[in-house]
N, C-alpha and C positions, 0 to 999 in steps of 0.2 A: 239484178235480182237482190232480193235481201230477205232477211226472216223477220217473219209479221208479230206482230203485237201477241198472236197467238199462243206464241212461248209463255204466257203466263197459266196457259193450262196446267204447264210440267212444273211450276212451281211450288214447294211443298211449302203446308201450314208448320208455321212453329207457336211460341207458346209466348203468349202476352198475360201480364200481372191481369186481375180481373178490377172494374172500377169497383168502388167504393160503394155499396148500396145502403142505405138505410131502411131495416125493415122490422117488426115485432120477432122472436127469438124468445119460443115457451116449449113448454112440456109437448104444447099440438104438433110444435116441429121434430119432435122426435120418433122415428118408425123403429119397429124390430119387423126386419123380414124373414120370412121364410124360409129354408132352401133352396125350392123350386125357386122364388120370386128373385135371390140373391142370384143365384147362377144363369135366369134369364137377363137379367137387369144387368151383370157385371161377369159376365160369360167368358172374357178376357183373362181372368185371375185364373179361371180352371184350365181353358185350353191356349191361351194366349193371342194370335189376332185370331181373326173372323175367316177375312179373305173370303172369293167367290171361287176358291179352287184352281185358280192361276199359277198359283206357287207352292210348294210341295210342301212345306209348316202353316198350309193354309188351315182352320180349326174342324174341314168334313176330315181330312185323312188324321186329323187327333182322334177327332172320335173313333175311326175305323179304326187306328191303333189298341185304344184305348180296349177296346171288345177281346183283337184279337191276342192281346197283353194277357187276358185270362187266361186264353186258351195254352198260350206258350207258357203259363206258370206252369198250367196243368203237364203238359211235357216234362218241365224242369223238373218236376217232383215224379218223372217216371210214370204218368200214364196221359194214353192215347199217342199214338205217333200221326197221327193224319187230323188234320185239320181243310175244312170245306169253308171256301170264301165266293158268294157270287154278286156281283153289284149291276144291277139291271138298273138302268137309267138313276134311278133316285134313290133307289132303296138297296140296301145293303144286309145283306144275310150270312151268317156266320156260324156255322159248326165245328164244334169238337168232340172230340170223343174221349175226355178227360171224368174224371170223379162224378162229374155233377152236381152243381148247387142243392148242400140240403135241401129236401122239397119242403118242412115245414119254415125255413128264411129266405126263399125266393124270392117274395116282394121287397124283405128288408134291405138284402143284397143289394138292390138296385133302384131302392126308394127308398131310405133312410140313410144320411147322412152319417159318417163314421162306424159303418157297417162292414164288417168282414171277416175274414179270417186269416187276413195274411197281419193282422197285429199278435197271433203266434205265431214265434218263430219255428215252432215245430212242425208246424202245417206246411208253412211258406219262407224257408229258409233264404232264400236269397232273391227275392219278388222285387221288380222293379216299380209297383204299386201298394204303397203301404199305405196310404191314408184314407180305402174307403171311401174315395170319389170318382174313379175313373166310369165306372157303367151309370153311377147316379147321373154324372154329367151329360152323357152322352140319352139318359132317359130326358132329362129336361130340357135337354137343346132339340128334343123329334121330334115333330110333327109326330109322327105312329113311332111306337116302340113296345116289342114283344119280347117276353123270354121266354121259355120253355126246359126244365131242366127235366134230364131222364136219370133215374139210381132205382140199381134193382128193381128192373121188373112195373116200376110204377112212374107218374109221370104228374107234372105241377106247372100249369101256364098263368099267365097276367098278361095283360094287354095296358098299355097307357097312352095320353094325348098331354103331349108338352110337361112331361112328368105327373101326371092327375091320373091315378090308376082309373081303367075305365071297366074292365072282366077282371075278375076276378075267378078259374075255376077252381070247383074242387080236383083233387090228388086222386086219378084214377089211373090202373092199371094200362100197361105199355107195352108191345113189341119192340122198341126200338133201344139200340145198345146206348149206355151209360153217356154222358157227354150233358154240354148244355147247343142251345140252339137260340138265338138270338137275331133280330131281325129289327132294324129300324128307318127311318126315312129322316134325314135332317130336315128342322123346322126351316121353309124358307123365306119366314120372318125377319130370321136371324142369320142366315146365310144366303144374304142377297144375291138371285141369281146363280145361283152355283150349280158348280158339276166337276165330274171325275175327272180328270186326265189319268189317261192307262201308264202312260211312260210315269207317271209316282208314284203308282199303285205298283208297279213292276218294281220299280227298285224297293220299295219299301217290305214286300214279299218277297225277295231275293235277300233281303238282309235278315230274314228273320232265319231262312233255310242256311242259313251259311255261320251265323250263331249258333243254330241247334241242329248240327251234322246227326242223320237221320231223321231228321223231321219231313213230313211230304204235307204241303199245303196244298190244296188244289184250287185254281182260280178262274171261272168262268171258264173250264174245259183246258185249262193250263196246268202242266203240273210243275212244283217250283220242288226240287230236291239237290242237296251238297252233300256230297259221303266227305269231301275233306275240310269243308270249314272256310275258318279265313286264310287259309290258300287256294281256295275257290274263288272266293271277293277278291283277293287280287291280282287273278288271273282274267276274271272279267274286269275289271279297272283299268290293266294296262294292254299296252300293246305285246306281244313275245318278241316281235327283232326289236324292240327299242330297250328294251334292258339289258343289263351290263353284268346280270351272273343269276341264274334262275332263284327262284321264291324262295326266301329262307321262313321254315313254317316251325315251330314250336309251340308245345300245349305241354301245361300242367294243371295242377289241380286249382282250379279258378281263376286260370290264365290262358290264353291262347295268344298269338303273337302271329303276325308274318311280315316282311320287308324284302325291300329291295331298292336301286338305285337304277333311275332310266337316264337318258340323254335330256331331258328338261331342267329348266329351271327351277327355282321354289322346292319346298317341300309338301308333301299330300298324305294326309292321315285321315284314317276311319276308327273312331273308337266307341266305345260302346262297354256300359253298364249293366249286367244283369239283363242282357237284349236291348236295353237301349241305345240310342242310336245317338251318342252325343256330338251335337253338331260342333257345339262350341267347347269342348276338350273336356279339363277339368284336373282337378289332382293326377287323376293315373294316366292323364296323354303326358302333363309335363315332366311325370317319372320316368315315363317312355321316352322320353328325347333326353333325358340325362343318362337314362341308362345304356343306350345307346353308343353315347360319347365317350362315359366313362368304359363303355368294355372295347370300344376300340382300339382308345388310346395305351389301356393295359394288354391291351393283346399284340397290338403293333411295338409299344415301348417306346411311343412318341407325343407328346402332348400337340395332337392337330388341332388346329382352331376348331370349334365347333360348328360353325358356317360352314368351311368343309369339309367336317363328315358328314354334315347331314345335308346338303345342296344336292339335290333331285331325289329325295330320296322318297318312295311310298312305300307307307306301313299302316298296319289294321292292327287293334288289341284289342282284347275283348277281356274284362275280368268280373267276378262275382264276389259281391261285397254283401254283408248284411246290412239291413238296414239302411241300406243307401241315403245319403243326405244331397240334394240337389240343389240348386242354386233357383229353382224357377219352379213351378207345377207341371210345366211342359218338360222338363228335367231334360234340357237340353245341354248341361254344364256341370259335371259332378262335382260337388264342395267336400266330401266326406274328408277325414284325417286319415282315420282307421279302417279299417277292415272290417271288422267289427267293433261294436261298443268298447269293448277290451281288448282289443287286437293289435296288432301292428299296425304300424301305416301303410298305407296306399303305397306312399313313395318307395319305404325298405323292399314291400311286397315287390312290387315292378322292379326295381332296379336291381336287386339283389338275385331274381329269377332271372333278370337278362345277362347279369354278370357273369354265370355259372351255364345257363344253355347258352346261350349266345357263344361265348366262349368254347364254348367243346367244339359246339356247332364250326365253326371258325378253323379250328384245330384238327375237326373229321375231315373237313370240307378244302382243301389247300388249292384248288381250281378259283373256288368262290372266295377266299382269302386273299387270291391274287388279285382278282376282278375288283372285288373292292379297294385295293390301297390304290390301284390303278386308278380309279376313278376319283377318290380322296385326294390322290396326287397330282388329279389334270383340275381340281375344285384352286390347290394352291395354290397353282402355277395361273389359272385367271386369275384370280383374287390378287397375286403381288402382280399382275401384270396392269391391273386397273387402278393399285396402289400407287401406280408412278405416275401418274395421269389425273387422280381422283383431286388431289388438293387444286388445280388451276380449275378444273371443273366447278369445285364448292364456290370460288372464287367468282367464275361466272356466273352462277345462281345468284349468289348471293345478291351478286349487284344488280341483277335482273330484279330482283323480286326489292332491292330498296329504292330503284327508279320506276317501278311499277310497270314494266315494260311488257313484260307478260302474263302477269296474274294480278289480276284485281281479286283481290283476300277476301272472305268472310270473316266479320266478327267471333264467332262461334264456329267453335270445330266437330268433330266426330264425340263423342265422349265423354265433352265439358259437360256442367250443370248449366241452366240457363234458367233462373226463374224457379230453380229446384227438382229442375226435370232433363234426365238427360238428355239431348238432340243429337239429330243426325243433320249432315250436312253434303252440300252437292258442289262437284265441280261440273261447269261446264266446257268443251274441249272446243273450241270455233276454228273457222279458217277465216284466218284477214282482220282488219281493222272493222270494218261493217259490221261484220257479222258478230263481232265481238260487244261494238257499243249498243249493236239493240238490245244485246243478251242482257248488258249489263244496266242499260236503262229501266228494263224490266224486271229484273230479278230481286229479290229480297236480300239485303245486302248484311240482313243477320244471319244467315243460314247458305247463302248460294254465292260461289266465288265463280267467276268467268278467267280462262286459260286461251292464249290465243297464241294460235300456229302461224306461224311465215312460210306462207311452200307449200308443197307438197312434201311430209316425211320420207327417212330413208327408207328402202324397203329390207328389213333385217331378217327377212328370213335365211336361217342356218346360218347367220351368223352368229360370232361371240357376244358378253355381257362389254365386253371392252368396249364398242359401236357406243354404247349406249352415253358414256358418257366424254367419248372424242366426238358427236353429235350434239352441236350443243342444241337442239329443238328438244330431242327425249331425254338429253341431262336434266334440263330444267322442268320437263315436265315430271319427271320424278322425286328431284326436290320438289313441288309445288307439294305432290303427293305423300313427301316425306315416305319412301317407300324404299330408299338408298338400300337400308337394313334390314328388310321385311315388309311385312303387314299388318306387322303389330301396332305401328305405329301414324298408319296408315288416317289422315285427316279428314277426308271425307267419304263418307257411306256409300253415295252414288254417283262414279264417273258418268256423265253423259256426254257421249259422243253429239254434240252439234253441227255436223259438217250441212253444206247446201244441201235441195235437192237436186243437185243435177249432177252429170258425169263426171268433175273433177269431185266435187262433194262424194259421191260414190269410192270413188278411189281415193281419197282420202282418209276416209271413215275404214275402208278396208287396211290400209297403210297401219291405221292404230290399233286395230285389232290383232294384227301380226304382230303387232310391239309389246300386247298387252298379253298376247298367247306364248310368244316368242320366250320373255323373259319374267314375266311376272303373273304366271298362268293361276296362282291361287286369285287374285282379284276376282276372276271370272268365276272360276269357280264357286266362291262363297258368293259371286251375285253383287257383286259390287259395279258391275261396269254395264251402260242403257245407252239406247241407240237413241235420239231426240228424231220422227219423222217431222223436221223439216217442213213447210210449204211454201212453194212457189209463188209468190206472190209480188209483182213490181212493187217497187218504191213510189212514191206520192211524187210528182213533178213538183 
């Protein structure tokens, strides 16, 4: 058996110089587009990719975000506790029972560009939507998209089609309490083929209840309610017998915090801006992980490597910043300095709160004190135990990867520029000499690097990180990945597991999964690691 030509389905586009055209270049080539027309045309800048709903930063749950991001303002500033969420096949419907969109700026709210009210900070002190685009966005991307806002006693609706108001009524009187009500269908123009998955919707509804402890969303006949916050989120995150000293939770005044250390690998963080849900960290996760270290080390009176205090450790923060600065529109990444415009920094704020609770915390706590040096101190005692071993290991890498014996390289890594455009990159994981050279006869050899196994791997469940590199198959596989020190560092975007389709390829493929759960569980989880289905297909006589 072998793998067919048809691996070049999984091969991903990267980015070639454009040729040379000669063509006239006047005043006629210049457009000014609209809003509507910019944000259909380049719909990417506001919500980031498209996606058909596959993957949970696909752009339907931005927009659903996006809506429900009002409603939670309206909380943050102390009115309505209950917000109403229902998504029937396509369409999506959302109440609150917040303030209420002035009735006479209804339309501008959500059809006028740089429209709002959270550009006062008195209104919207800590809003994780300042610019004015989130509902215009989600107007211009629907097919149908309605609002309705209720304030005292009277009531203000508009109807649109792909951002182009279509009703307009007038402002008559209401039975129904204060709140807005909003209701839209994604265009599936522009969101090829899509649909909901509930398992994103549920966590993305769960994180908003566990940021705003008393809040009750209700979801399709679901009610989502946290009375303790983010010691809720990490009681639903982990296991309870697998942790090594119960939830340490601490909140202050535009902080909340919680951690703890389980029996896994890696480290797992949820952090989150003013409700948002930052995947990719930012200022106040990296204050988090320093603050961390530094209150350890002064509380124990030991300078421990930072690796081992923080190796298995899961932690949630949550903090409120004005003015939020983000790194993206999708503000997946907080960039802020400050606090505020004139504030402190990010970093003092976090680290300085965890030096002084943490610390007491620690000092109340002399059960959970113990729990943790314990734990610190069996992180050492691996760590110098891999350290006597680690240099002959580097030594076999290395020479692996200068006789090409196992990794055929990509030009381009994770990260680089290429052409001016950052790229992502693939490794593919094979079994055998075959199945290695079709990969690599086929593959793009700017972008996609081929990794090939000898064997069947060890099977390392419950074993130590030590295996990993007196193994020399998953030594080198992790040099390849450069992932010795983390994930930081981490070369390529998408491990794909290549194995056959058949029963040893099975077991195989499962073999690497346990290695990739076993010891390096953040890969998986940030989504870096794909299963290649494989077909069975003879070889040409």
């Amino acid at each position: 058996m072998c793998i067919s030509s048809l691996i070049y389905a999984a091969q991903i586009s990267y980015f070639r110089p454009m040729a040379t055209t000669n063509y006239n270049y006047s005043e006629d080539h210049i457009r000014t587009l609209d809003w509507i027309e910019h944000m259909r045309m380049r719909p990417g800048m506001y919500i980031g990719k498209l996606g058909d709903g596959s993957s949970p930063d696909d752009g339907i749950y931005i927009l659903v975000k996006e809506v429900i991001d009002n409603a939670i303002d309206e909380y943050m500033m102390g009115y309505g506790k209950k917000i109403e969420v229902e998504i029937e096949d396509y369409k999506v419907t959302v109440r609150d029972y917040g303030r209420g969109i002035p009735l006479g700026k209804v339309i501008e709210c959500v059809s006028v560009m740089n429209t709002g009210a959270k550009y006062d900070s008195a209104a919207f002190q800590k809003s994780v939507g300042l610019n004015g685009v989130g509902t215009k966005a989600v107007n211009a991307l629907s097919h149908y998209f309605r609002v309705e806002a209720f304030r005292e006693g009277k009531t203000k609706m508009a109807e649109f089609e792909k951002g182009i108001l279509r009703k307009d009524n007038a402002i008559s009187k209401s039975d129904q309490k204060d709140g807005t009500l909003v209701t839209f269908i994604p265009d599936n123009t522009i969101f090829k083929n899509f649909h909901f998955i509930p398992e994103y919707l549920d966590n993305q509804l769960w994180n908003y209840v566990f940021l705003n402890a008393g809040l009750t969303i209700h979801y399709n006949g679901q009610k989502y309610y946290s009375q303790n916050g983010l010691l809720d989120l990490l009681k639903r995150k982990t296991n309870e017998d697998d942790l090594r000293y119960p939830i340490i939770h601490l909140k202050g005044d535009d902080i909340e915090l919680s951690l703890t250390h389980n029996n896994e690998y890696g480290e797992e963080y949820y952090s989150f801006v003013n409700g948002q849900f930052t995947t990719q960290g930012g200022t106040h996760l990296a204050a988090f992980r320093e603050g961390i270290v530094k209150t350890v080390r002064e509380f124990y009176k030991k300078d421990f490597d930072a690796s081992d205090i923080r190796q298995a450790i899961v932690g949630a923060l949550a903090i409120r910043v004005q003015e939020p600065v983000f790194e993206s529109q999708t503000k997946t990444k907080l960039g802020s300095i400050n606090i505020a415009p004139d504030g402190i920094t990010v970093k003092s704020f976090v680290v300085d709160f965890i030096k002084k609770e943490l610390d007491n915390y620690l000092h109340k706590n002399t059960a959970t004190a113990d729990a943790l040096l314990k734990r610190i101190l069996q992180n050492e005692r691996e760590r110098k135990d891999i350290a006597g071993i680690k240099k002959l290991a580097n030594e076999r890498a290395k020479k692996a990867n200068l006789h090409n014996k196992k990794l055929r390289d990509c030009r381009f890594h994770l990260g680089e520029d290429k052409h001016e455009k950052t790229i992502n990159s693939t490794l593919f994981i094979t079994e055998g000499d075959s199945a290695s050279g079709s990969i690599t006869k086929a593959r793009d050899v700017e972008t996609q690097a081929v990794f090939s196994l000898k064997g069947k791997p060890l099977n390392v469940y419950g074993l130590t990180k030590k295996i990993v590199y007196e193994n020399e198959e998953f030594n080198l596989l992790q040099h390849a990945l450069n992932i010795e020190d983390g994930i930081e560092g981490l070369r390529y975007n998408q491990i794909v597991i290549a194995t056959d389709a058949d029963v040893d390829g099975m077991h195989i493929r499962l073999l690497l999964l346990t290695f990739f759960l076993q010891f390096f569980p953040d890969l998986v989880k940030n989504g870096h690691v794909y299963i290649l289905q494989t077909p069975i297909i003879p070889c040409a006589q």
